[in-house]
MIBA-468223 format. One record per atom (N, C-alpha, C, O): x, y, z; atom name. Coordinates in nm, 3 decimals. Layout:
BEGIN
(site (X, Y, Z), 'CA')
...
//
This chain:
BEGIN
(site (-1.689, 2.329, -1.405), 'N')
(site (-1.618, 2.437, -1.341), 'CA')
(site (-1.603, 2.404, -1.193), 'C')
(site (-1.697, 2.383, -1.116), 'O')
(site (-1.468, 2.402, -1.161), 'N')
(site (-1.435, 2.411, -1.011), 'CA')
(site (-1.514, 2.485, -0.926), 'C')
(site (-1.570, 2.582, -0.978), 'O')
(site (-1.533, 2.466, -0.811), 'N')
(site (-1.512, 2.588, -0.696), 'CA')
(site (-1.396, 2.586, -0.621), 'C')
(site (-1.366, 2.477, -0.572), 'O')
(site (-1.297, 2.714, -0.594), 'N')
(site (-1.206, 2.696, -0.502), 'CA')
(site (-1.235, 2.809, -0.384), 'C')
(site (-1.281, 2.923, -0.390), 'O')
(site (-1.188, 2.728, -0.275), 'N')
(site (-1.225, 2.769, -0.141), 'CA')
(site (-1.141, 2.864, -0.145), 'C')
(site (-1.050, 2.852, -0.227), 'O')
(site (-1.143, 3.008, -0.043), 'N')
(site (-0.956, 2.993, -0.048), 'CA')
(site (-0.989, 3.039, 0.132), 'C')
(site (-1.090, 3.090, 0.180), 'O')
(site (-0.873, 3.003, 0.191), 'N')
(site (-0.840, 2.972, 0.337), 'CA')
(site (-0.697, 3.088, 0.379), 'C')
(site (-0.581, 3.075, 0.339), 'O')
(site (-0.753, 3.196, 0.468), 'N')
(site (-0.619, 3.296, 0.480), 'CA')
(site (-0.623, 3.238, 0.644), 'C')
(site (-0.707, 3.243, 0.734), 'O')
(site (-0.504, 3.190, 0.634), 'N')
(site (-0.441, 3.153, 0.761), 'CA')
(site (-0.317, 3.261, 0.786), 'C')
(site (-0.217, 3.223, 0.847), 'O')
(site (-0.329, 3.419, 0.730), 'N')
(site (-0.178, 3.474, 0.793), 'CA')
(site (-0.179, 3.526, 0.949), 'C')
(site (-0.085, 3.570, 1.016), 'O')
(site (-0.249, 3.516, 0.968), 'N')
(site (-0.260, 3.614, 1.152), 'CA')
(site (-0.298, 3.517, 1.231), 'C')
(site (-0.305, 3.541, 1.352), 'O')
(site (-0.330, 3.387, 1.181), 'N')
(site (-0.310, 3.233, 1.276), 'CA')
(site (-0.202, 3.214, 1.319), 'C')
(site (-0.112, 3.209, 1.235), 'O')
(site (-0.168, 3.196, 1.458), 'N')
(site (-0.031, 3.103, 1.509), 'CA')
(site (0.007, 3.030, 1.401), 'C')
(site (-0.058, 2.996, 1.302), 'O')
(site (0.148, 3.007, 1.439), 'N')
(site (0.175, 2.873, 1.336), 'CA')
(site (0.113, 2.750, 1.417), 'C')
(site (0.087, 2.673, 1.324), 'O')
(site (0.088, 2.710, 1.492), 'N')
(site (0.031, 2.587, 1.608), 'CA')
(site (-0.092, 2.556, 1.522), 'C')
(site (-0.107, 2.443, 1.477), 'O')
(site (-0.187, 2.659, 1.497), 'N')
(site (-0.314, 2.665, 1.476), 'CA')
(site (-0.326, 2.624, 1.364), 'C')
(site (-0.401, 2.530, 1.337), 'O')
(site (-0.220, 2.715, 1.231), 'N')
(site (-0.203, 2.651, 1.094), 'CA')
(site (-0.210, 2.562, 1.078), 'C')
(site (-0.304, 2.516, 1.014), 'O')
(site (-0.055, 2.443, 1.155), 'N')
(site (-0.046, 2.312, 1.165), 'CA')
(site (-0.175, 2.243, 1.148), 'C')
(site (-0.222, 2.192, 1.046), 'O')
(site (-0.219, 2.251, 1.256), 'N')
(site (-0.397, 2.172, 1.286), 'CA')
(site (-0.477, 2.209, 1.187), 'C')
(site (-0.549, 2.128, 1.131), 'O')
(site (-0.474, 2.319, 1.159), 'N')
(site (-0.617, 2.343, 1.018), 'CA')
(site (-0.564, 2.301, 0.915), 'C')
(site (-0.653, 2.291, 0.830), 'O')
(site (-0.443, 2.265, 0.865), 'N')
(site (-0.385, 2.202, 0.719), 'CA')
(site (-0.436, 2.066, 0.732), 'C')
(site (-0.496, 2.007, 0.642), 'O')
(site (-0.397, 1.996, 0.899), 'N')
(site (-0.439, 1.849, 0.873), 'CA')
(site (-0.586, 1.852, 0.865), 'C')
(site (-0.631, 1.784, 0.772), 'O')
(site (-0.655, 1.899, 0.923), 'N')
(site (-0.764, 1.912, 0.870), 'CA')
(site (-0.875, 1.940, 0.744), 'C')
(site (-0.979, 1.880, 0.713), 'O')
(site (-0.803, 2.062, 0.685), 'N')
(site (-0.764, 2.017, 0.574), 'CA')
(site (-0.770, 1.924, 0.510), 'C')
(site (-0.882, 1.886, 0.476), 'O')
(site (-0.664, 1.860, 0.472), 'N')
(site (-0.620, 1.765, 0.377), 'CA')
(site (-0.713, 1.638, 0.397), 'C')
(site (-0.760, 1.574, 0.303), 'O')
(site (-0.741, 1.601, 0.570), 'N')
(site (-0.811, 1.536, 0.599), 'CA')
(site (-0.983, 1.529, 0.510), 'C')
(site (-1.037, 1.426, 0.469), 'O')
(site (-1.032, 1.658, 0.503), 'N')
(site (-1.152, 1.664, 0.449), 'CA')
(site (-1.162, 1.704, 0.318), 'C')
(site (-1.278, 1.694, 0.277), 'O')
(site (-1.061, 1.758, 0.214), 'N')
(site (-1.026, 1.687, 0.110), 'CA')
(site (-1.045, 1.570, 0.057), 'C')
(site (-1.077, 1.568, -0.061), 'O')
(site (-1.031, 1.442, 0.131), 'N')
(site (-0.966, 1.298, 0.090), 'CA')
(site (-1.110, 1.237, 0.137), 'C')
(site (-1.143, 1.121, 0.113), 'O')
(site (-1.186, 1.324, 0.203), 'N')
(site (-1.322, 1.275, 0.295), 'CA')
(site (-1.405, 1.205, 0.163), 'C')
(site (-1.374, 1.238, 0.049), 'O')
(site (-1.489, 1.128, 0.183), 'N')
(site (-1.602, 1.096, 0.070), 'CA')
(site (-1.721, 1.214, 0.049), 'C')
(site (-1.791, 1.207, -0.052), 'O')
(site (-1.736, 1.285, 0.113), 'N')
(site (-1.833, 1.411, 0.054), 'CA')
(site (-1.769, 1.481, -0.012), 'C')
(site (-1.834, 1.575, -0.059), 'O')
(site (-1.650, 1.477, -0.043), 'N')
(site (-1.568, 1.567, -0.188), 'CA')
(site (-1.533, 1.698, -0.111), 'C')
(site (-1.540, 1.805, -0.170), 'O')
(site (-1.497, 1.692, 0.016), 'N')
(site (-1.382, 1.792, 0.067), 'CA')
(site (-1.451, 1.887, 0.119), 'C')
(site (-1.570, 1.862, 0.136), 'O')
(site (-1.403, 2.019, 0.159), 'N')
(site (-1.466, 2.137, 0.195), 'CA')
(site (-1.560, 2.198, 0.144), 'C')
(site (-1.521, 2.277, 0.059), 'O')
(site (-1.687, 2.195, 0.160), 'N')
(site (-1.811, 2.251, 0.153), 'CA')
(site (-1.815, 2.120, -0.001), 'C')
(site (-1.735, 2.048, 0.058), 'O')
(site (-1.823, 2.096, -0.042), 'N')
(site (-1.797, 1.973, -0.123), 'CA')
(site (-1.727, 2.045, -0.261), 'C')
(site (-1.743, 2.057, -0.383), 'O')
(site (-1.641, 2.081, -0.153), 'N')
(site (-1.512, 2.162, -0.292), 'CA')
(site (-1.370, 2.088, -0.298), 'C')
(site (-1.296, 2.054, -0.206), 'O')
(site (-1.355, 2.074, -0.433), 'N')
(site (-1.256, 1.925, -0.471), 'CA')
(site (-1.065, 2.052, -0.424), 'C')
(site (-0.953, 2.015, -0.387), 'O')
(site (-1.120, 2.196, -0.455), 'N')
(site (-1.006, 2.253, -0.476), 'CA')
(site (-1.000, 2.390, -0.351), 'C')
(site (-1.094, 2.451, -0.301), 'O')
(site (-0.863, 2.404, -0.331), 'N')
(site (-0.874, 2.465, -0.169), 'CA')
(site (-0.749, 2.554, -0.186), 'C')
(site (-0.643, 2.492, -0.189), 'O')
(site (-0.743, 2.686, -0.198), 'N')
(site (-0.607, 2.788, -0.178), 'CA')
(site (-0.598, 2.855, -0.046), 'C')
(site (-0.682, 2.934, -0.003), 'O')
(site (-0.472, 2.810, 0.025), 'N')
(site (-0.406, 2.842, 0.122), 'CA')
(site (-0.304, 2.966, 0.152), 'C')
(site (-0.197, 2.972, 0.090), 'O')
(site (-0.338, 3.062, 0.246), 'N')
(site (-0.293, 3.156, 0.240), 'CA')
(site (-0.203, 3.180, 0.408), 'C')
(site (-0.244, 3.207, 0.521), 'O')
(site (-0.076, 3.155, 0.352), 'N')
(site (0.032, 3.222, 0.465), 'CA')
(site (0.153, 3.287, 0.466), 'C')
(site (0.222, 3.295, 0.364), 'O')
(site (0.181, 3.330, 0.560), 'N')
(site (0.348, 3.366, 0.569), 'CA')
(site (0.418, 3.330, 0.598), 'C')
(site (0.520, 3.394, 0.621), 'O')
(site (0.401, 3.132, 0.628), 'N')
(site (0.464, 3.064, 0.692), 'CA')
(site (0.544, 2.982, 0.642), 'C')
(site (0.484, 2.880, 0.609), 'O')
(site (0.713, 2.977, 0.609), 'N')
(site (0.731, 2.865, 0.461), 'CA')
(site (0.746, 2.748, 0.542), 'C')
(site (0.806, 2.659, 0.483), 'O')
(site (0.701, 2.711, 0.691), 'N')
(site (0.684, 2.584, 0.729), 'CA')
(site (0.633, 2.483, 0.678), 'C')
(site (0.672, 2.366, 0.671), 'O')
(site (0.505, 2.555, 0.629), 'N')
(site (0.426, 2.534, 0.581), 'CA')
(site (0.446, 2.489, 0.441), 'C')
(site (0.363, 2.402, 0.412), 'O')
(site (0.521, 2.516, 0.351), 'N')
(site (0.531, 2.458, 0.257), 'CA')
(site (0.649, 2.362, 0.258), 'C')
(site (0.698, 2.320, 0.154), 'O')
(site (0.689, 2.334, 0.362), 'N')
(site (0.759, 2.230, 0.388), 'CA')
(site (0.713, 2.084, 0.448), 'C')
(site (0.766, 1.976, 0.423), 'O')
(site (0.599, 2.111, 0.533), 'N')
(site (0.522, 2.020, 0.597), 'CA')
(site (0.411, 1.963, 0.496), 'C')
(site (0.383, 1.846, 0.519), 'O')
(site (0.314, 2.042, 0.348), 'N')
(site (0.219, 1.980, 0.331), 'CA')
(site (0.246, 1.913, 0.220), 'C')
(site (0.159, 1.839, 0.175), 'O')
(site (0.386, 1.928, 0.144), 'N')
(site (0.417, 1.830, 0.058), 'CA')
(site (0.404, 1.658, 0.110), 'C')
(site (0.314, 1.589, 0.061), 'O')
(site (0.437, 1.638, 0.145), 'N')
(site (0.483, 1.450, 0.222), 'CA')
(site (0.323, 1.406, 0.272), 'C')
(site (0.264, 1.298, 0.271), 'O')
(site (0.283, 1.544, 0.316), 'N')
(site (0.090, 1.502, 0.363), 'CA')
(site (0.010, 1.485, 0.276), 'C')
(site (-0.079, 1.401, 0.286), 'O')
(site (0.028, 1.570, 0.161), 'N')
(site (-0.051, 1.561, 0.026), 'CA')
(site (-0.003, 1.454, -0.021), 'C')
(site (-0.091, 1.368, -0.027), 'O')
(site (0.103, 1.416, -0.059), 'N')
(site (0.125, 1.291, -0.143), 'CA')
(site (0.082, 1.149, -0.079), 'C')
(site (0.051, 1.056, -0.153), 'O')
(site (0.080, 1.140, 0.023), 'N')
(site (0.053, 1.038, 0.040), 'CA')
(site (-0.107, 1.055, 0.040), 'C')
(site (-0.154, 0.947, 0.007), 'O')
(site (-0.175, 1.118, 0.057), 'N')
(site (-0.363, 1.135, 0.054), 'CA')
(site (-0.357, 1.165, -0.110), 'C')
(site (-0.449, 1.238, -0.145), 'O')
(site (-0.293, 1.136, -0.185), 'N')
(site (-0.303, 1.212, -0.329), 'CA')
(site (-0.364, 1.336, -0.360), 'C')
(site (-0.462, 1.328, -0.434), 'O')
(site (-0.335, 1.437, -0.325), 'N')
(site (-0.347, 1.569, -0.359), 'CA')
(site (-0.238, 1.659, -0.402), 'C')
(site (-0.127, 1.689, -0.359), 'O')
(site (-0.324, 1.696, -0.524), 'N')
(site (-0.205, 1.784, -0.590), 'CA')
(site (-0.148, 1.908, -0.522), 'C')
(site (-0.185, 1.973, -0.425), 'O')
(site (-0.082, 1.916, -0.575), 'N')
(site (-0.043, 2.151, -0.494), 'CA')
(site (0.044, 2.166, -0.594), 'C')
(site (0.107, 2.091, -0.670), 'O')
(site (0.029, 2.314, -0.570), 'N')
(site (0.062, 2.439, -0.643), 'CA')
(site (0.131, 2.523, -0.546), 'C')
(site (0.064, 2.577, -0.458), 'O')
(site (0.251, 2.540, -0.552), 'N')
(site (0.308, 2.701, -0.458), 'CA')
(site (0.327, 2.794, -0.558), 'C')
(site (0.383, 2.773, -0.665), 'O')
(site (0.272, 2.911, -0.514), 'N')
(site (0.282, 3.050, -0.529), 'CA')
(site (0.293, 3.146, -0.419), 'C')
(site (0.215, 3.160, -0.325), 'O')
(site (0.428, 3.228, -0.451), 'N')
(site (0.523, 3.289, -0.325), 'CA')
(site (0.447, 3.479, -0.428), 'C')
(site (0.482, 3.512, -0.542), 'O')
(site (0.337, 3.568, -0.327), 'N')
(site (0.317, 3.719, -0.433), 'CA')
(site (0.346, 3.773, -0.256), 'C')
(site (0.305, 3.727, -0.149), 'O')
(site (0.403, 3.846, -0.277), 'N')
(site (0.422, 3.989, -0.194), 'CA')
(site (0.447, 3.917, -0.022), 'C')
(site (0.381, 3.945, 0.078), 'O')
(site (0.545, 3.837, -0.030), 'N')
(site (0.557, 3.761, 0.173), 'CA')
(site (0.433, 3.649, 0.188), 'C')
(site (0.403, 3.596, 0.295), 'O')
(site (0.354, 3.617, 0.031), 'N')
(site (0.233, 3.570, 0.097), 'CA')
(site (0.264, 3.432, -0.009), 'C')
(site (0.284, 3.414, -0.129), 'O')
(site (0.254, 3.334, 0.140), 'N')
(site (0.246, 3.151, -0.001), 'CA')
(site (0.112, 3.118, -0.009), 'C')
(site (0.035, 3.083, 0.080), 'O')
(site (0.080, 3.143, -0.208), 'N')
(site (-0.043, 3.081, -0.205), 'CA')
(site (-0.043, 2.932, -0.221), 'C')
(site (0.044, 2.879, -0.291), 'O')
(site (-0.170, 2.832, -0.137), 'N')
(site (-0.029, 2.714, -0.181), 'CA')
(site (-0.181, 2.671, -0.230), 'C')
(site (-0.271, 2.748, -0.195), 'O')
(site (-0.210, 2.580, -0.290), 'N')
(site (-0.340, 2.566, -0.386), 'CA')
(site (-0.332, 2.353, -0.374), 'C')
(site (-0.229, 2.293, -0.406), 'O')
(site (-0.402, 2.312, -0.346), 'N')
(site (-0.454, 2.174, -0.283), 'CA')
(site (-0.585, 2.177, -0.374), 'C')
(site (-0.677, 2.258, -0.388), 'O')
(site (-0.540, 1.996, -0.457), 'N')
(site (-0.659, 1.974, -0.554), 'CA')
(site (-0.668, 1.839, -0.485), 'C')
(site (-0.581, 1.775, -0.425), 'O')
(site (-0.782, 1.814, -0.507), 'N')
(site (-0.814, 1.595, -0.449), 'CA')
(site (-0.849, 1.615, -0.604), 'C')
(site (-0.928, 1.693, -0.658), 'O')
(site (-0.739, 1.487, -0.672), 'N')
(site (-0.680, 1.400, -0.785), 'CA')
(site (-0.843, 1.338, -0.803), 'C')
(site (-0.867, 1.253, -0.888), 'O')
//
């Protein structure tokens, strides 16, 4: 059984988002198996920059995603493969 983190970034700048996704993804791909050593991570914004920017970042670090658009809010869901 997984653990998934989940991360509400809606009342973050978008500036701030930016930086905590690469970070993110960054510690994902880390050798201790990612955030708190959690392989799986759901992202929470109102930003569809954002789901424009972490496609091209994930693929190349191989991480999967998931978008889900409920009520103005993208859940966007980041697995390390």
């Amino acid at each position: 059984m997984s653990t998934v983190n989940q991360m509400n970034l809606i009342e973050t700048p978008i500036k701030d988002q930016l930086l905590r996704v690469d970070e993110i993804l960054n510690e994902l791909c880390s050798s201790n198996g990612g955030i708190g050593n959690c392989r799986k991570i759901e992202i929470l914004t109102g930003e569809e920059l954002l789901v424009k920017y972490i496609p091209p970042k994930a693929v190349e670090k191989k991480i999967k995603i998931k978008f889900k658009y409920v009520e103005n809010i993208w859940h966007i869901t980041l697995e390390k493969e």
